[in-house]
N, C-alpha and C positions, 0 to 999 in steps of 0.2 A: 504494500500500500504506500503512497505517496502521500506525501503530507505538507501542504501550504498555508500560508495564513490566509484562507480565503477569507476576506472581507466583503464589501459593495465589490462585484468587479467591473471593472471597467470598461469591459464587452464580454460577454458572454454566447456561447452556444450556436458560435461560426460553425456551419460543415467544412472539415479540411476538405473537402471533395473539390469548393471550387475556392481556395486559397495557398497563396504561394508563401510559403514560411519563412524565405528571402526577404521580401517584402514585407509581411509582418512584422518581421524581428524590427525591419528597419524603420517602420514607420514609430512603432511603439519604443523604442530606442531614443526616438526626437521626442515622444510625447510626455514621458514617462522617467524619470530620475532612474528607476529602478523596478524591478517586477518578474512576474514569468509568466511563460504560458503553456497552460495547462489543457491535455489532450486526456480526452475520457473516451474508451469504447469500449463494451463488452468483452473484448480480445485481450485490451493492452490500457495500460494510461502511460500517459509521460508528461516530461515538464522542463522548459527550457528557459533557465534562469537568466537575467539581461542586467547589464547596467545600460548606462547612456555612450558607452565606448563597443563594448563586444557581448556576446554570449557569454556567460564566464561559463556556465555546467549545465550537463543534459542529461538524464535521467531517463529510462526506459524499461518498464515493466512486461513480462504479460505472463501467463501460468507456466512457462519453462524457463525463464530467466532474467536476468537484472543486465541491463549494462549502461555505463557512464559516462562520462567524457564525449568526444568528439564520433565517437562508435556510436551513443545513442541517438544522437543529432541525424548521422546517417540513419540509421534504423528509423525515428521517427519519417524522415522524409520518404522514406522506402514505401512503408505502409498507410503511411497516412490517407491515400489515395483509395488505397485496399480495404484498410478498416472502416472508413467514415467515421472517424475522431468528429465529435464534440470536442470543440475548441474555445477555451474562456483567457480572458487577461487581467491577472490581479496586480495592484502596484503591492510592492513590500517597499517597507522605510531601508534605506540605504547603509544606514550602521547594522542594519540586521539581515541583510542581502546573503553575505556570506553565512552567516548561522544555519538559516532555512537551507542553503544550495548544498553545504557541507554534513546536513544532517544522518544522512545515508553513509556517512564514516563514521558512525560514532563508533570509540570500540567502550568494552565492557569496563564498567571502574570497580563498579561491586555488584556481584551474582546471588542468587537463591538468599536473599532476606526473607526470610517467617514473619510473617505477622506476631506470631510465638516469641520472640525475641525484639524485633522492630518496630515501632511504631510508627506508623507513614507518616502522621502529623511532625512528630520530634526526628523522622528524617526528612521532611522538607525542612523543618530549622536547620538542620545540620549542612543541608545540601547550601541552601541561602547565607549561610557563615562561611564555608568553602568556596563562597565564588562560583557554584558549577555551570560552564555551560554544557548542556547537553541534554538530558532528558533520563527522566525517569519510569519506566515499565510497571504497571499496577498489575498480577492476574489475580485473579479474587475469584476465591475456596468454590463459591457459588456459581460455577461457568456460567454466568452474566457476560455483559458488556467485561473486557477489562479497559485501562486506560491509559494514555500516555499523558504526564507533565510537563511543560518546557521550560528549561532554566537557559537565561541569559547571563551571564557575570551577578550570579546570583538573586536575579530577579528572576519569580515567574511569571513567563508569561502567556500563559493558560493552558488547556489542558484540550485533550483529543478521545476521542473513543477507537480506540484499537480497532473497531471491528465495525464502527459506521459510516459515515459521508466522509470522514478526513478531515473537515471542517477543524477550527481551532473556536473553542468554548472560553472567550477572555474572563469567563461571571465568577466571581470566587463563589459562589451557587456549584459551580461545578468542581472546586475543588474541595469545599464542605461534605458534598454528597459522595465523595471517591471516600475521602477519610472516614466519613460513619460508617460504607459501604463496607470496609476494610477493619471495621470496631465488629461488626454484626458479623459479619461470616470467616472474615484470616482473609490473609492472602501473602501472593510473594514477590518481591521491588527486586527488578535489577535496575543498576544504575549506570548508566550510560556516556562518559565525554565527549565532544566533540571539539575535534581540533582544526580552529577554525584556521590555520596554515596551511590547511592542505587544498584552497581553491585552484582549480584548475581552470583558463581558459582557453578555451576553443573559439577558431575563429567561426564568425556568422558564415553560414550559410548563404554563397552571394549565386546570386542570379546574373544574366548576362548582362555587364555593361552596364553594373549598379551602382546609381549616384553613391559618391563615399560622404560618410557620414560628419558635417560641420565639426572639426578641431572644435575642442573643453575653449571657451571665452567666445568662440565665433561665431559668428551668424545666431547671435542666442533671439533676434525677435522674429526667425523664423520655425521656432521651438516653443511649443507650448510646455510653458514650466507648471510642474502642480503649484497650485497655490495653497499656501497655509492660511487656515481658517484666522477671519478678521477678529479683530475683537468685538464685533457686534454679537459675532458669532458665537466667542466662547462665553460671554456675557448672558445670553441666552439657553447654553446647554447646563450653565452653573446654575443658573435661576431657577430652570427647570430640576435639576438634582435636589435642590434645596428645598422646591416646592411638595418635592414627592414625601421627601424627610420631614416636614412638616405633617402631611398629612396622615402617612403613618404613625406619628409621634403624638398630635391629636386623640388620633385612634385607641391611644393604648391605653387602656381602662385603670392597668395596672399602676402607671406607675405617669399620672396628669402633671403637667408642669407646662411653665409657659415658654414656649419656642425660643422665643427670639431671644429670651434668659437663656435657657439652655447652650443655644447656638454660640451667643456671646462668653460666657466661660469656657465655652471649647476651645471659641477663637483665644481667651486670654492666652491660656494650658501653651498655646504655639507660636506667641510671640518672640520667643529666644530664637526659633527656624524662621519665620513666618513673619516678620517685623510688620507685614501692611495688614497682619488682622487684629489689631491692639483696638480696640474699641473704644478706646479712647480718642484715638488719633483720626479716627472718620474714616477710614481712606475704602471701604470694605466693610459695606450694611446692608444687611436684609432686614425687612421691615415690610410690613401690610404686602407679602408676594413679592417685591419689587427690589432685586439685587441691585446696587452703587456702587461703582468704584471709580476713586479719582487719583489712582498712585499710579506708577509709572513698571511695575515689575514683570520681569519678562511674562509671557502669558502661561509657559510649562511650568513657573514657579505660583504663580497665582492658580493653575489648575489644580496642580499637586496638593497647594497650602487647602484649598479645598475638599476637594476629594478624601483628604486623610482625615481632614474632621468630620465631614459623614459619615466615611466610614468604620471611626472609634465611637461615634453617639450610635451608629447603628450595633454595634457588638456589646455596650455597655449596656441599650436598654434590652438586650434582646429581641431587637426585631428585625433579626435575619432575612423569615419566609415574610414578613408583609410588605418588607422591603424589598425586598428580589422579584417580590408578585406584581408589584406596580412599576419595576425597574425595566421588565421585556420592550414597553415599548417607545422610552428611554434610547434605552441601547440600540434599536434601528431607527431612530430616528437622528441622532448624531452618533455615527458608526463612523465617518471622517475621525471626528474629533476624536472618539473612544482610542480607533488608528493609531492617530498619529501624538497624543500624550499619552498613550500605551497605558489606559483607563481600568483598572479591574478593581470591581467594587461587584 
């Protein structure tokens, strides 16, 4: 199985029938920072990883074999025609291009963990204090689903079903549910590195007498750059976070207090990290719905300073599932942003 961070893609569910992969690479090469594209059929899948310079890795699956490099790039072009690949294009963030492309080397770091002895939850802590990148293998007692984790230099960054769509689950909903899964019946963690040195690239795939691709600084306004979300925008998705947390907090019978009290000593708690949520200083208010901010801090630090206190007021009062139940449609509605400040709440 292959495994991408499919997010929104970008184009989806071309017939390779009547698409030239020359072309492709090279159109989406100008469009696109970074990404790959991803080939599904009943036969085979594969996926051809890109920066805005070359193909770096090529990947190709089908029920008799794997192969990689500059050999799978051939093989897809081979069959593509043959199989009728379903053909989708997802962007990946560029610091995490080689992560995804290199994941198919991870080798083994530690084999056959019991449940018996290991606890998943105190080895994600462990893995997250090591640094790991690489991923972590769930098989759980109960032949269920099992699942896969992904660690970046010790960040997760969410998790996968072994045996479904390949999709990546960013919702910490899904890494709750892998751990009780693993409380309730055992299971056994191998643990996985990936050693993001071993990128390989292969050149593109050229067709005949194909424009070559604008030199890094040239011709950049005839390249469409992804744009990073404005701050209307992230102003908007934080409002929205805050509004949800509101109303589940409302909601909770158990344990009534008034929001914006609440909110506001959270914000204190983070002013040593977090200097624009000091409540005293204005810069960073919620009130009657309605998020202000008048500081100047980059927008990844103002998500962050966010995010972290929803998501310590959401573990403190215990409102996990009401919080996760109103969060679905949240999450596809700013799935950019979730993206690209790498969001798991």
């Amino acid at each position: 199985m292959i495994i991408i961070p499919k997010e929104r893609p970008v184009v989806e569910d071309l017939n390779s029938y009547y698409l030239r992969l020359d072309k492709l690479l090279e159109h989406y090469r100008g469009v696109l920072e970074s990404g790959a594209v991803y080939f599904y059929s009943p036969a085979a899948e594969a996926v051809v990883y890109f920066d805005e310079e070359n193909a770096l890795k090529g990947l190709y699956q089908d029920k008799t074999r794997t192969v990689q490099g500059k050999d799978a790039i051939d093989r897809i072009l081979e069959s593509a025609a043959k199989n009728n690949f379903s053909v989708s294009v997802y962007r990946i963030r560029p610091d995490r291009l080689y992560y995804w492309a290199n994941l198919a080397n991870s080798s083994e770091l530690y084999s056959g963990l019991t449940s018996e002895f290991a606890d998943l939850e105190g080895l994600l802590k462990k893995m997250e204090n090591e640094k790991l990148t690489g991923y972590i293998e769930v098989k759980l007692n109960d032949n269920t689903e099992n699942g896969l984790l992904f660690f970046y230099n010790g960040a997760m960054l969410g998790g996968s079903c072994s045996q479904g769509t390949s999709e990546v689950d960013r919702s910490r909903e899904y890494r709750n549910e892998l751990i009780q899964r693993c409380q309730d019946h055992g299971g056994v963690f191998n643990v996985y590195k990936t050693d993001l040195t071993a990128e390989q690239t292969v050149q593109t795939p050229a067709g005949p007498e194909q424009e070559p691709h604008p030199a890094h600084g040239e011709a950049e306004d005839a390249r469409v750059q992804p744009a990073a979300p404005d701050m209307e925008r992230v102003m908007e998705m934080l409002q929205s976070l805050l509004a949800i947390l509101e109303k589940v907090t409302r909601a909770n019978k158990k344990k009534r207090s008034d929001f914006e009290t609440l909110l506001n000593r959270k914000f204190m708690e983070k002013v040593d990290k977090y200097d624009f949520l000091d409540p005293f200083a204005k810069e960073l208010t919620y009130s009657g719905g309605k998020l202000r901010y008048t500081g100047d801090a980059p927008q990844d630090q103002l998500v962050a300073g966010v995010v972290e206190c929803v998501g310590e007021i959401v573990s403190e009062l215990g409102l996990d599932k009401p919080f996760r139940k109103n969060l679905s449609q949240w999450h596809k509605t700013y799935v950019d942003e979730v993206y690209t400040y790498n969001i798991i709440l």
